[in-house]
N, CA, C and O of each residue as an XYZ file, in Angstrom:
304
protein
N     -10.645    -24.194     49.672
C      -9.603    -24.013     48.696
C      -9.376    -22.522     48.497
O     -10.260    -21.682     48.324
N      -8.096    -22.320     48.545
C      -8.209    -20.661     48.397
C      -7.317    -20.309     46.875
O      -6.696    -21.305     46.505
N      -7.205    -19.492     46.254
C      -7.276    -18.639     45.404
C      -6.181    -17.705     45.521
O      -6.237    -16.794     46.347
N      -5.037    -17.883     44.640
C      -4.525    -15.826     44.825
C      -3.875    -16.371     43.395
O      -3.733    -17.407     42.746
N      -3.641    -15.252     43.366
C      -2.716    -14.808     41.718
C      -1.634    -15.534     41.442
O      -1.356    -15.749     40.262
N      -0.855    -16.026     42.454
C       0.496    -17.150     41.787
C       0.016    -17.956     41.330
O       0.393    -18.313     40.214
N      -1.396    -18.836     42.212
C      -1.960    -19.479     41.560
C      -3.030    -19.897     40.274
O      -3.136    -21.017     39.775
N      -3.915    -18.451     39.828
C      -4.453    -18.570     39.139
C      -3.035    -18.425     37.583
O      -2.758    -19.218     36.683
N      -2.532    -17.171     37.905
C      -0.686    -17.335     36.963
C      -0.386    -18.826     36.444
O      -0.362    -19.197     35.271
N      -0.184    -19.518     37.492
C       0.146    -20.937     36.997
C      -1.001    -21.592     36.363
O      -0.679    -22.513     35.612
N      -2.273    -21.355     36.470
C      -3.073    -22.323     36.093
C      -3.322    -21.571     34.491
O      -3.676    -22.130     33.453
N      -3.050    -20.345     34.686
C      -3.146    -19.770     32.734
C      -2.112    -20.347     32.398
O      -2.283    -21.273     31.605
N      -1.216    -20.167     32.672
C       0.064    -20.606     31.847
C       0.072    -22.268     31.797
O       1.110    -22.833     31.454
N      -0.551    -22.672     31.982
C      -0.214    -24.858     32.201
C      -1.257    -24.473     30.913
O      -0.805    -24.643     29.781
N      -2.521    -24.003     31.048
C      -3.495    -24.223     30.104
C      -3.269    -23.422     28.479
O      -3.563    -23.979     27.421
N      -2.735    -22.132     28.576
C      -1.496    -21.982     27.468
C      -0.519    -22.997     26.715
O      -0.359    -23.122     25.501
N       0.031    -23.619     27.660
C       1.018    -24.692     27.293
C       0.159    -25.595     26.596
O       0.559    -25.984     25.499
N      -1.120    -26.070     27.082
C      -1.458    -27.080     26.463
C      -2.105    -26.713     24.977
O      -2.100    -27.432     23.977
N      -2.635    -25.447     25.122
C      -3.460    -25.060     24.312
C      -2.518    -25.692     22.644
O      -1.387    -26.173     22.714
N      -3.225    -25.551     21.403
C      -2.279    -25.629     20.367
C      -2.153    -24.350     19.743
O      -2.991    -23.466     19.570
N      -1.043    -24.417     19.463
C      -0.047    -23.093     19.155
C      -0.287    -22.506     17.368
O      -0.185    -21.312     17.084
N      -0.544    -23.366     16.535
C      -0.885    -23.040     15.610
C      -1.900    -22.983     14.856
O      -2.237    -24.165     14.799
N      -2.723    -22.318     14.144
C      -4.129    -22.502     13.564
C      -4.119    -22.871     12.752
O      -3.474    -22.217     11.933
N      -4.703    -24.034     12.283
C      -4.930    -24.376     10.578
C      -5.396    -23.504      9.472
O      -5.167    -23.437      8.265
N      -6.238    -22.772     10.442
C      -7.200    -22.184      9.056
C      -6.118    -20.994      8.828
O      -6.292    -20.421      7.752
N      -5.010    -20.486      9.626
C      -4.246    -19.281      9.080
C      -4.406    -18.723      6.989
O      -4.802    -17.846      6.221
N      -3.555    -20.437      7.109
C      -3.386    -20.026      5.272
C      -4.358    -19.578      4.728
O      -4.395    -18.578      4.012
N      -5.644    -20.611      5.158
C      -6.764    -20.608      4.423
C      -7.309    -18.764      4.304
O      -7.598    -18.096      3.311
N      -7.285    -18.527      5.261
C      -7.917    -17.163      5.639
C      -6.696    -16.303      5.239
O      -7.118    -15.159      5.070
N      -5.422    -16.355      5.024
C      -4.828    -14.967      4.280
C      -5.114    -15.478      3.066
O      -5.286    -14.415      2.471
N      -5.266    -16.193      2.372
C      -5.304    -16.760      0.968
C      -7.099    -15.696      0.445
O      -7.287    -14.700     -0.254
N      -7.875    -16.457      1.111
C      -9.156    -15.355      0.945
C      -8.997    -14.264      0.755
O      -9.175    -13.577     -0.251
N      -8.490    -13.942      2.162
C      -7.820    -12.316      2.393
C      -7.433    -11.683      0.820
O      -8.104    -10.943      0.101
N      -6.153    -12.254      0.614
C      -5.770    -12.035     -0.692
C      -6.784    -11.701     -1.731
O      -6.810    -10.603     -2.288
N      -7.691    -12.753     -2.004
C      -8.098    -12.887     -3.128
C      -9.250    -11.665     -3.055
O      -9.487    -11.002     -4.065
N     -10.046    -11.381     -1.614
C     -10.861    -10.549     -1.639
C     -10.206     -8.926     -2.097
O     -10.684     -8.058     -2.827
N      -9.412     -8.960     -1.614
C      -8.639     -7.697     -2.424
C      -8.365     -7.381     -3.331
O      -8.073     -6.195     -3.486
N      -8.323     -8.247     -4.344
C      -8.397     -8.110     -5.700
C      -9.419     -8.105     -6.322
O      -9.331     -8.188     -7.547
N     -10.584     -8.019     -5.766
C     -11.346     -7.968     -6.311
C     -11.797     -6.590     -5.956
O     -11.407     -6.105     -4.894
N     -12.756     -5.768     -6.926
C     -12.950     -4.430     -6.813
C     -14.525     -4.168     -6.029
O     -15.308     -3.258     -6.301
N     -14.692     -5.132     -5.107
C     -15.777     -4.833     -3.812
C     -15.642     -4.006     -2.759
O     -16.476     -3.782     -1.882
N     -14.050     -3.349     -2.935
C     -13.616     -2.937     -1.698
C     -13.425     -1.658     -2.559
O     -12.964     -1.676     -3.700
N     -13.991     -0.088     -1.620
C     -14.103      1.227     -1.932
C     -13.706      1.541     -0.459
O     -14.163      0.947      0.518
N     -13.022      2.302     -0.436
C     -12.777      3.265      0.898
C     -13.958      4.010      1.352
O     -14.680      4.193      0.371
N     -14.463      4.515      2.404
C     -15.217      4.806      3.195
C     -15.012      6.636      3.410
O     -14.201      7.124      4.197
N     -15.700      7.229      2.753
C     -15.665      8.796      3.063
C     -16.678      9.652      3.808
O     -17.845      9.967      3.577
N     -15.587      9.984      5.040
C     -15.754     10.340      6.432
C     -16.343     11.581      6.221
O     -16.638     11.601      5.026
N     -16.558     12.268      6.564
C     -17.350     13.431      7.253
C     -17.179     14.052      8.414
O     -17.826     13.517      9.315
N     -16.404     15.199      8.818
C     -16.693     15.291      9.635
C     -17.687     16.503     10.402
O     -17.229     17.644     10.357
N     -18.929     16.324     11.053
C     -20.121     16.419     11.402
C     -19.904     17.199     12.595
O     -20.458     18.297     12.531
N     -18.957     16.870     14.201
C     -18.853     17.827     15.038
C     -18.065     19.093     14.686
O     -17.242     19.050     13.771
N     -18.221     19.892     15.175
C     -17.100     21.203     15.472
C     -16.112     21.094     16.213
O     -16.155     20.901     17.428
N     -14.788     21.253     15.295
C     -13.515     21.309     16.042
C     -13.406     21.961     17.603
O     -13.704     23.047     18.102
N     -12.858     20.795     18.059
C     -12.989     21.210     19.811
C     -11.994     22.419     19.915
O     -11.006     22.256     19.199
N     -12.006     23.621     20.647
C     -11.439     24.749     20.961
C      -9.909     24.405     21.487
O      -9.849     23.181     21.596
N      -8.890     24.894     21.786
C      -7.663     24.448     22.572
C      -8.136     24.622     23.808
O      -9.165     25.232     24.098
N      -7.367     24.073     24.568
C      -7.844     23.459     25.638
C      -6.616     24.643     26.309
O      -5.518     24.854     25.793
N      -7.125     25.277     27.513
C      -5.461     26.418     28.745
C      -4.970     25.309     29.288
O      -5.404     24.312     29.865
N      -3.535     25.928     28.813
C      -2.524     24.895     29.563
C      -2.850     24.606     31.077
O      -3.367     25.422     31.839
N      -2.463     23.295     31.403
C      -2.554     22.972     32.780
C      -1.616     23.637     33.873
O      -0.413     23.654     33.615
N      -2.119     24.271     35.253
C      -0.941     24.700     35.899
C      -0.137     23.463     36.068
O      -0.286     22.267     35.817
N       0.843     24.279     36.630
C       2.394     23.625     37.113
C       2.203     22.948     38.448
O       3.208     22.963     39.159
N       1.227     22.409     38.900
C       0.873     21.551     40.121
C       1.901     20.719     40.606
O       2.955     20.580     39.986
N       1.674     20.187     41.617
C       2.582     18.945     42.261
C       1.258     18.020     41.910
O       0.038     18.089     42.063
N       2.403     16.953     41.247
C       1.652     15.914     40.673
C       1.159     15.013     41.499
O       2.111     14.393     41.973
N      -0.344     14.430     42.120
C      -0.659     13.509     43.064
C      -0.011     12.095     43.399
O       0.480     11.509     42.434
N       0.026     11.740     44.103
C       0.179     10.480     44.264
C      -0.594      9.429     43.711
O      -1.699      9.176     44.189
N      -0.077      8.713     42.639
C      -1.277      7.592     42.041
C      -1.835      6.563     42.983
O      -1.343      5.885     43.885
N      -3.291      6.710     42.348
C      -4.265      5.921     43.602
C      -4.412      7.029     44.716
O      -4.917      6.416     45.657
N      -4.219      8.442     45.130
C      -4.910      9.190     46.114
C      -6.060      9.295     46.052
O      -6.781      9.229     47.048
N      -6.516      9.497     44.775
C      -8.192     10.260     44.542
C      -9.558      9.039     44.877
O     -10.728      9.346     45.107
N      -8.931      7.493     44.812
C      -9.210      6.417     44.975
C     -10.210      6.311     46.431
O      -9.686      6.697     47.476
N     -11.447      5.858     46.468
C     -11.955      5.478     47.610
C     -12.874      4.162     47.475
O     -14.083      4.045     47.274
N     -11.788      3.161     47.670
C     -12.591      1.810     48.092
C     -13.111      1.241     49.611
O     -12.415      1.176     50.625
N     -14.096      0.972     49.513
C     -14.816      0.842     50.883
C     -15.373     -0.541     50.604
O     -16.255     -0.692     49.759
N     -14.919     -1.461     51.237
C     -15.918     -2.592     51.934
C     -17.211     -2.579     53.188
O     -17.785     -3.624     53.494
């Protein structure tokens, strides 16, 4: 049996189709959502910041831009 991409394509998409499209628990879980927010458990989180600002970086020369996938070396 062989394998390529039109076919695995079709076999996501049939199993998509079947899948069901809507979740029950949606409401349930923005409704929580909601309610946890009103409640005053939730404090914002104050960051720090700990490294040293990275230096600017020298502009890049004016190169000819590679061909994508040149730098690439796959070997079997």
């Amino acid at each position: 049996m062989q394998l390529n991409g039109a076919n695995l394509l079709i076999a996501a998409q049939q199993a998509a189709r079947q899948a069901p499209q809507a979740q029950p628990n949606a409401k349930a879980f923005a409704s929580a959502l909601a309610d946890h927010a009103k409640g005053d458990s939730f404090a914002p989180l104050d960051f720090k910041q700990t490294a040293e600002p990275a230096a600017p970086r020298p502009a890049a020369a004016s190169a000819q831009p590679a061909r994508m996938g040149s730098q690439l070396d796959i070997r079997i």
